[in-house]
Structure formats: structure tokens, C-alpha cells
C-alpha positions in Angstrom: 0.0 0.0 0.0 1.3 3.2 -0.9 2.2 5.8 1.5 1.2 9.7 0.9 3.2 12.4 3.0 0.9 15.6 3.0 2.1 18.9 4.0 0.1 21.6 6.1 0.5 24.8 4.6 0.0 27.9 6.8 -2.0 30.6 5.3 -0.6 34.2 5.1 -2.8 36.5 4.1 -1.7 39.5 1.8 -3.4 43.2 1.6 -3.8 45.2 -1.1 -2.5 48.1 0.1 0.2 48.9 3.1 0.9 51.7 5.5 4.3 52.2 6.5 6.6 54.9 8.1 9.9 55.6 7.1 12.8 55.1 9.6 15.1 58.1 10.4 18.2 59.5 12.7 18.2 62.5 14.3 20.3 64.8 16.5 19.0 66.3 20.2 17.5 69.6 19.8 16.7 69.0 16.0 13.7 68.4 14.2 13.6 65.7 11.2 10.7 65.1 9.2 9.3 61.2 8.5 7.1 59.9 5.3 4.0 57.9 5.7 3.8 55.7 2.8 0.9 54.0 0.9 1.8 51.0 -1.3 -1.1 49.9 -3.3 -1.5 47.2 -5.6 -3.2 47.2 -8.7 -6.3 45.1 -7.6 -7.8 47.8 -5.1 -8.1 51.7 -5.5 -7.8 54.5 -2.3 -9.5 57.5 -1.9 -9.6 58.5 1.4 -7.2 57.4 4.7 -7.5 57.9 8.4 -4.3 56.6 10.8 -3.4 57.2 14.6 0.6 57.9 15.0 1.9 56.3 18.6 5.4 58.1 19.6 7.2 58.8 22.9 6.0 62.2 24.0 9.2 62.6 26.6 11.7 62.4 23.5 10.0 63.7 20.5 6.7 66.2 19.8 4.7 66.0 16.4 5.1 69.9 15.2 3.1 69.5 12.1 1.9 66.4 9.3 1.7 67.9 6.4 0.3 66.8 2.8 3.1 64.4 1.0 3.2 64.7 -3.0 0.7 61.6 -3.5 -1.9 63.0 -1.5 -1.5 66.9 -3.4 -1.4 64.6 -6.7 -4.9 63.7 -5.7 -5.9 66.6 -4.3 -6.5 65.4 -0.7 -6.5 67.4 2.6 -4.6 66.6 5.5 -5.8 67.3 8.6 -4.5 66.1 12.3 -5.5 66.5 15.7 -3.8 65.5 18.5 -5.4 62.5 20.4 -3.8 62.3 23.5 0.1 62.8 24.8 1.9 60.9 22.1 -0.9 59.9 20.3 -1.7 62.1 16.8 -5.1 61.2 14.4 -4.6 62.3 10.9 -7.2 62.2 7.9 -6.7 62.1 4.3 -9.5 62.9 2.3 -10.7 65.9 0.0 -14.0 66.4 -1.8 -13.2 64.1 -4.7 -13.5 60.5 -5.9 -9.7 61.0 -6.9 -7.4 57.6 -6.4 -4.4 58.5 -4.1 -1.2 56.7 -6.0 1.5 54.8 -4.3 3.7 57.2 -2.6 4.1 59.7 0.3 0.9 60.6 1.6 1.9 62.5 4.7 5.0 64.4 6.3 5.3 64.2 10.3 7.6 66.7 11.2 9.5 65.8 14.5 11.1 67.8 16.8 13.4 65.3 19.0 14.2 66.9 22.5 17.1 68.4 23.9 17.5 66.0 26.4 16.6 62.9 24.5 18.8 60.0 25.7 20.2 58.5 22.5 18.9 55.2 21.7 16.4 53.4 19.0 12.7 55.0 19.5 9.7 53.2 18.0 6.6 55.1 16.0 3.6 53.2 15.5 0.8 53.5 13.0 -2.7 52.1 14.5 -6.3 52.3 13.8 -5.4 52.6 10.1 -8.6 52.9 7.6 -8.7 52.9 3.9 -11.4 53.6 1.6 -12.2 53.4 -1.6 -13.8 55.9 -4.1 -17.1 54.1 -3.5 -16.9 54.1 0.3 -15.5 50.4 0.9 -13.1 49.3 3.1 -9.9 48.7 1.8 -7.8 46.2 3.6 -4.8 47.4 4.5 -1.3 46.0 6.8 1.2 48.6 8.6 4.7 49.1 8.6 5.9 51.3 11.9 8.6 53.2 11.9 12.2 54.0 14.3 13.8 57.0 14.8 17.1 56.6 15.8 18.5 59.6 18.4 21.6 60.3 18.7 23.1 62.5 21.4 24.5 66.5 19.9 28.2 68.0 20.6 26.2 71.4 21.8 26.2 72.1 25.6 22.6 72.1 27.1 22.6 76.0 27.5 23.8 76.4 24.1 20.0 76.5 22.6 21.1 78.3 19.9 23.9 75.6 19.2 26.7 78.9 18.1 29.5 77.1 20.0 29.2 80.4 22.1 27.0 80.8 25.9 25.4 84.2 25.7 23.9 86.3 28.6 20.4 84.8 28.3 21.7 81.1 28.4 23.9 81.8 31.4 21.0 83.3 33.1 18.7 80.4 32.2 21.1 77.9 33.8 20.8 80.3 36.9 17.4 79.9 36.8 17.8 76.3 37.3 20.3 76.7 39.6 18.2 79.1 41.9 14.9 76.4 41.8 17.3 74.2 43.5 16.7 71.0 41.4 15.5 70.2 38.0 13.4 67.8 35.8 13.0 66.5 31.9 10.8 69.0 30.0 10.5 68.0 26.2 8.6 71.4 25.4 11.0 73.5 26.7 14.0 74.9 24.6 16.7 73.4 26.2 14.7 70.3 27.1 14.2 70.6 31.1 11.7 72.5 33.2 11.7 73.8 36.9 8.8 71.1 37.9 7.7 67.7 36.9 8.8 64.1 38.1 10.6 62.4 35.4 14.1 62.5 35.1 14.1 60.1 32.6 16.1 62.1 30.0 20.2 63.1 29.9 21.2 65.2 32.6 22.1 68.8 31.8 25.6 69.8 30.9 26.1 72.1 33.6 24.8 68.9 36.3 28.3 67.4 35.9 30.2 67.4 39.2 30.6 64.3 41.0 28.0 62.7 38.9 24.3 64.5 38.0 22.6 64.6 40.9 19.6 66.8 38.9 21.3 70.3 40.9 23.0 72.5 39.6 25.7 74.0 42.3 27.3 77.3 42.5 30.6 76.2 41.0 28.8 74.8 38.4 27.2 78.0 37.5 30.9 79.7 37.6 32.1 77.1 35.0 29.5 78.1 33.0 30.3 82.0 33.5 34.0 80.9 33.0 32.7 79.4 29.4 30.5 82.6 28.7 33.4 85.4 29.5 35.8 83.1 27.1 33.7 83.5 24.0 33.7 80.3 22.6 33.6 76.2 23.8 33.9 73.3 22.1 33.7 69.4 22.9 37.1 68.0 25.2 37.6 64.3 26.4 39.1 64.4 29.6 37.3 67.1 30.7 35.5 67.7 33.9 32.0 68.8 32.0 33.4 67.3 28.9 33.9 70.7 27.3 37.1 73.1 26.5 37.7 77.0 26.0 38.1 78.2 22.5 36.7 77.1 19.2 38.8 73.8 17.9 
């Protein structure tokens, strides 16, 4: 008798159409801006597109989503509201029956904090809905993003990043100095904020002395001055604060 050897094939299912974020690296204190992508196949048409956008509020903040060339190709609106802390809706849809092409539909301009950590950060598209010009759903799979932070050369006072401390950025640091402690503010221009409870994010640069203790001291504030009266700074291994008088 003959033997048969069957074989149990999982099924994968495959969408039409596909979501997906681009992946990016960034500096502290600067703001990069991120594609969202639609991928459609020649089977199934899209007209209009609604998407939720899940980041880390404490290292980067959405500053705008605007219209990518796909979506102006079509002419489609974009229009975004902000759902909760690190949580951004954004609609895609115009008064048309116009099919949006494969391509960038969307630009999310980040701005990554001053006083991100560096380190791999994930950003996630959820609740996404595709229609098409009749008003059927369109099946669609995501792709999330990363945005990869890395730490800048600049001094935490130096919000300007001139390689320079001016009067203003000495007495901001003061300010810190004379609220006695300090905590992560990603809204802030130099990332940190007189109140809060997270200190979760990379000490200041002026918090150096006998390891960041989220103070800053009085001979802290003189190093600083020290830095300010010189005219110039630039980066110095071997360093107490990790910084050196003069331009390189």
C-alpha cells in the first residue's frame, strides 16, 4: 500500500495596500521630518485614509503632518489633531472621488528633544482605515517606523547651538540653579523645566560634578560664566564637564 506524506501549509494573508513609516536618525535639539507611505496594488483603488501615529511624547513632539506629494497629486487634505500625549489622528481625504497613488501621503515633522537619551525610538501607526472611491473598506497591513536619536556635541545651555553661551543662556542655567533641582521638559527649549517628576532624559551639561545629581551647584554656575566670558567652547575628552575653551 502506498504511503502519501501531506504537507500543512500555513496561510498568510496579503493586503492590497500597506501603511508604513519611514525610519530616520536624528540629532537632540533638531527636528527631522518622517514619510508615511501607501503601497497599493493594482487590484484595489484609495481614496480617502484615516491613521493614529503612537510616539514617545518625553523624546520627541509631532510639530506639524503635512500633505506628501501623493496625497496633493490627488488633491486630498490633510488634517491632524492630537489624540492624547503621544498619540496624533490624521485624515486624508478631500472632496473628490480622486485615487491617491503609491507614494508619500503625509510628512510628520519631529522635533526630538534636547535632552533625549540617545537610543532606537519606536513610531507606530494604529487604527489605520482605507477607503475606496465608493466608500468600501480597503484592507490594508502597517509598517511602523524608528527613529534613531543620537546625542548633539552642543552644551545644554547652548540652545542656539553657536558654540558660544550668551547672557540669556547663562541666566537660564541660573534659573535652574536658583529652583534648586530640576526635571526632563521636552517642550522646553533646552529640554528641562523647573517642575515635573521624570528624570528620565540626559542630565544637563552644567549637572556634571561628582555625577548629575539633577542640581546644579554654585561652582557649576561659575564654570559656566568661565565658558560665557571666554567666547567660545567646544567638545574635550578628559574634561571635567566634557567641554574646552576656544573654538577647535
Amino acid at each position: 500500500m502506498a504511503l502519501m506524506t501531506g504537507y500543512i501549509m500555513s496561510f498568510i494573508p496579503t493586503y492590497p495596500a500597506t501603511l508604513s513609516l519611514d525610519s530616520r536618525n536624528a540629532e537632540t535639539g533638531t527636528q527631522t521630518v518622517i514619510n508615511t507611505v501607501l503601497t497599493v496594488s493594482s487590484s484595489e483603488s484609495v481614496s480617502a485614509i484615516q491613521f493614529d501615529v503612537l510616539y514617545d511624547s518625553d523624546t520627541y513632539e509631532v510639530i506639524t503632518v503635512s500633505a506628501g506629494e501623493s496625497s496633493i497629486s490627488a488633491q486630498k487634505q490633510v488634517q491632524y489633531n492630537t489624540i492624547s500625549s503621544g498619540q496624533v489622528r490624521v485624515i486624508i481625504a478631500g472632496l473628490n472621488q480622486n485615487i491617491i497613488p503609491s507614494g508619500s501621503i503625509a510628512k510628520i515633522t519631529f522635533k526630538v528633544c534636547s535632552s533625549a537619551p540617545a537610543g532606537s525610538y519606536d513610531i507606530s501607526l494604529t487604527r489605520a482605515l482605507l477607503s475606496s472611491p465608493t466608500g468600501s473598506s480597503v484592507p490594508v497591513t502597517v509598517v511602523n517606523g524608528i527613529l534613531i536619536v543620537s546625542r548633539s556635541a552642543y552644551h545644554s545651555a547652548d540652545t542656539n547651538r553657536d558654540w558660544k553661551i550668551s547672557l540669556s543662556e547663562v541666566l537660564r542655567v541660573i534659573q535652574l540653579y536658583n529652583s534648586g533641582s530640576f526635571y526632563c521638559a521636552c517642550n522646553t527649549e533646552d529640554g528641562y523645566g523647573l517642575t515635573g517628576s521624570s528624570r528620565d532624559c540626559y542630565p544637563h551639561s552644567s549637572d556634571y560634578y561628582n555625577a548629575p545629581d539633577w542640581k546644579i551647584q554654585l561652582y557649576e554656575i561659575l564654570r559656566l560664566i568661565q565658558i560665557y566670558n571666554y567666547g567660545s567652547y567646544h567638545p574635550a575628552v578628559g574634561m571635567e564637564d566634557g567641554f574646552a575653551l576656544g573654538s577647535t
